[in-house]
N, C-alpha and C positions, 0 to 999 in steps of 0.2 A: 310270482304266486308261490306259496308255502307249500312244500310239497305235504300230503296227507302223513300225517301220524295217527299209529294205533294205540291208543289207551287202555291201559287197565284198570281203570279206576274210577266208580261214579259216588258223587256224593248227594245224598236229599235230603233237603229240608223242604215241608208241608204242613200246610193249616189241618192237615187232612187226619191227624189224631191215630188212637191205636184200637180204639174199639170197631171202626168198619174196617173190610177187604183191600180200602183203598193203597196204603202201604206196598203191603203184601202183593197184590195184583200188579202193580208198578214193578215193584222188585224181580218179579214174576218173568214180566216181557222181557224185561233188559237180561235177567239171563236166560231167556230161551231165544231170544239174536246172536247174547254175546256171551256164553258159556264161563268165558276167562275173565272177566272183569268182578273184580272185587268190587260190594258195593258195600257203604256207611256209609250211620245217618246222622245228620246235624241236629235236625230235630223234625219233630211231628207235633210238636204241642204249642204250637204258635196257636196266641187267639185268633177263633175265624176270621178271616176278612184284613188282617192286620199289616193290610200291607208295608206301613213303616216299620212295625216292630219286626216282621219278618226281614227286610232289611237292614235293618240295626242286627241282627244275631249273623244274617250272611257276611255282614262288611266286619262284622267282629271275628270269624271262624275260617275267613277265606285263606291267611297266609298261612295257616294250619293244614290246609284240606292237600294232600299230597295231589300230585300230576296227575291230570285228568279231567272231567267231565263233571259238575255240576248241575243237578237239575234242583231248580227251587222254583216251588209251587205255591201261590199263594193268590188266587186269580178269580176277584170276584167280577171282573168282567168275562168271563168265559163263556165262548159263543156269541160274543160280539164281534165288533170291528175290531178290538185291541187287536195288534200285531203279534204273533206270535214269534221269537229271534232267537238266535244263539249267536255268543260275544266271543270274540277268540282274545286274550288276553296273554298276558305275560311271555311275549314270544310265542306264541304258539304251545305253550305249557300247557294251558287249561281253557276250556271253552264252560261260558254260563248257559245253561238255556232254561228257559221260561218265557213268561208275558212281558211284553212290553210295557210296563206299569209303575216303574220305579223300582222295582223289587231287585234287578241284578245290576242298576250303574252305578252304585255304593262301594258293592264288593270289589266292581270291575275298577274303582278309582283308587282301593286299598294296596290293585297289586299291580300297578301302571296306569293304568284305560283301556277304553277299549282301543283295540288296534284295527279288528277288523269287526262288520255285523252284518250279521242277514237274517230274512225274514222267513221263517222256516214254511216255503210254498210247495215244496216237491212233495207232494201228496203220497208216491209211490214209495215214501220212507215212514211214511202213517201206518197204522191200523186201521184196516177198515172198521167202522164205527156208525151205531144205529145213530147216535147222536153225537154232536159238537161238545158236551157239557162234563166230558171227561177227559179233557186235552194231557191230563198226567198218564193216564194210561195209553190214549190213541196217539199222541205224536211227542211230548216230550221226551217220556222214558225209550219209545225205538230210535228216538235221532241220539240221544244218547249212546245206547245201543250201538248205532251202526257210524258211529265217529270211534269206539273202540274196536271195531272193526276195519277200520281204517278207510271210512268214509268222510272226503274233504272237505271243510267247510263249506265250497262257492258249491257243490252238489246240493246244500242243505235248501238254496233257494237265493234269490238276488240280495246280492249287496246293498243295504242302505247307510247313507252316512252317519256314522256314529253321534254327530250332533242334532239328528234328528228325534234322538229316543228318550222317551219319558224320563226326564231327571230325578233324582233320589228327592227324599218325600221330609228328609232329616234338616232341618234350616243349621244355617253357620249363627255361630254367635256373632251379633254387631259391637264390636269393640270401640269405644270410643276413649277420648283421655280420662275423662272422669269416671266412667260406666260401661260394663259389659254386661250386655241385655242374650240371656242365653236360656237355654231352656234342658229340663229333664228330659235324655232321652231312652233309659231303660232304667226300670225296677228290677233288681233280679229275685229270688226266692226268698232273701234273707232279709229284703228290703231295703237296700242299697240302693241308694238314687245316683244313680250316672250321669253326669251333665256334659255337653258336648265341649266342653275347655279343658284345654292340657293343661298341665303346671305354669308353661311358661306363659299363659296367656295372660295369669292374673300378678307377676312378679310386680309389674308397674303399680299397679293398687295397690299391694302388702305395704311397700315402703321397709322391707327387711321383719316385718311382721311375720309372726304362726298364727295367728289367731283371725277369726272370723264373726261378722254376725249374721245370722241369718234373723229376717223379719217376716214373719208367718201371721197373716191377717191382725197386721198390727201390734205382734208380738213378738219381740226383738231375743235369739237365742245366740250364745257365746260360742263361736264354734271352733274346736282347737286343728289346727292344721299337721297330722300324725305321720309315721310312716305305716303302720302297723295297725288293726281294728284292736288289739289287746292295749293299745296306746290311747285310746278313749276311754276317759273316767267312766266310772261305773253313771248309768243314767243320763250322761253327755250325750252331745253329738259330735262328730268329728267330721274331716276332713281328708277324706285317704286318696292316694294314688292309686285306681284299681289296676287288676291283671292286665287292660289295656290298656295302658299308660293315658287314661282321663281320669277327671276328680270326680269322687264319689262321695256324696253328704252318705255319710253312717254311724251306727250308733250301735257300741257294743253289746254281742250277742241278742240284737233284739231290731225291730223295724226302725228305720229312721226314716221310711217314708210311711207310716201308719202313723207314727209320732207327730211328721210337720202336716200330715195330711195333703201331702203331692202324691202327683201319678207320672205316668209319661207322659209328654207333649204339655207339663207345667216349667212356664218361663221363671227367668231366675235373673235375678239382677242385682250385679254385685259390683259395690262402690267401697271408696277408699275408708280406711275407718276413722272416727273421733277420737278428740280429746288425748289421752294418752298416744296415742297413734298406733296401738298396739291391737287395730281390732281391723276388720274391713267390712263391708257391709253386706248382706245377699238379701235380696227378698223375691218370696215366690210367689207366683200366682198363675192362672192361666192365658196361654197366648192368644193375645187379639183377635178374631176375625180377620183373615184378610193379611198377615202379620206375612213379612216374605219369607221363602224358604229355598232351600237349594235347590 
């Protein structure tokens, strides 16, 4: 067994916004436990309820977040049956805790797996609590807390097998020879559609091509493959490698998901190109019903 480590460090991300106490009250507990631990925020301005997109920004932010403690909050089963866990991950470097709901085995796969997990039942590491419907305040933020303090995981509450826990909510693109059927998984501010394929996914299509087309309700766009968004012609769309090494449909200084009219969790399917051979194909649209995911 691992012997217990003291953390100085928690990081939070929550749907929970900055106009209520909620933040702040969080912040609150964790250093009236744990005095010494620095805490920073990932974010707060997740849309409510979002449990994917809150996952897409953890699994995106996780190899950044220095040693330590993780709490990410985004739990609109709260007060239900969901499981409530903390993940011990990268050697014993950093522990997730939150719901069992998809929300932390993205991050926990960006920085190994999980190694070990348990289900946070030791009550006596709670706040006592008029009600179940504020588990950020009453039990995530003090196990946090009292893991900086050098309380050991297996204290937090029994081991469950890590294959047992809600899988991430983000589907794999299906590649096939002809076609990869993949999907937009974040907008960010500027309108940058992030789709979940790296570079190398789509070399087999190019056939030594830059260029792309994207086909938007019938309506086929030339799209040039850049390193740079200042490398998209003015009024284009392009094609960029973003900060997290996936492709990004954008469009200089301006939306290129306002433009195609996509969101997140719009499917993308991109085929080899025509004629010239100098083009490859993408078309977008919404994913199926039913469509599998990770």
């Amino acid at each position: 067994m691992n012997a217990p480590r003291n953390f100085d460090h928690v990081a939070l991300l929550t749907d929970y916004g900055l106009d209520d106490e909620f933040v702040g009250v969080m912040k609150s507990v964790i250093a009236d436990i744990a005095p010494h631990a620095r805490i920073t925020d990932i974010g707060h301005n997740v849309r409510a309820y979002d449990v994917r997109g809150a996952s897409l920004m953890l699994a995106r932010a996780i190899q950044y977040v220095p040693r330590g403690v993780v709490v990410a909050v985004v739990d609109p089963g709260v007060a239900t049956k969901r499981k409530m866990i903390a993940l011990e991950v990268a050697g014993g470097e950093g522990v997730l805790v939150g719901p069992d709901n998809g929300l932390l085995v993205p991050a926990a796969a960006m920085v190994g797996g999980v190694e070990r997990a348990v289900v946070l039942s030791n009550t006596e590491l709670h706040l006592p609590a008029p009600s179940a419907t504020f588990a950020g305040r009453d039990v995530f933020a003090p196990v946090a807390a009292h893991l900086c303090n050098g309380t050991s995981l297996h204290e937090l509450g029994e081991l469950v097998d890590p294959d047992t826990l809600m899988p991430g909510l983000v589907g794999l693109p299906q590649i096939g020879d002809s076609e990869i059927i993949a999907e937009v998984t974040w907008v960010d501010v500027y309108g940058n559609c992030q789709l979940n394929l790296g570079p190398d996914d789509v070399v087999g299509l190019m056939a030594g091509s830059n260029r792309l087309t994207i086909v938007v309700d019938g309506t086929d766009r030339s799209v040039a493959v850049v390193s740079a968004f200042d490398d998209i012609p003015e009024g284009a769309l392009g094609l960029v490698i973003d900060s997290y090494g996936m492709l990004a449909v954008a469009k200089r200084q301006d939306s290129a998901a306002q433009d195609l009219g996509v969101a997140s969790g719009d499917q993308v399917v991109v085929r080899p190109g025509t004629g010239s051979g100098t083009t490859t194909r993408v078309s977008f649209g919404k994913i199926a019903p039913g469509a599998p995911r990770q």
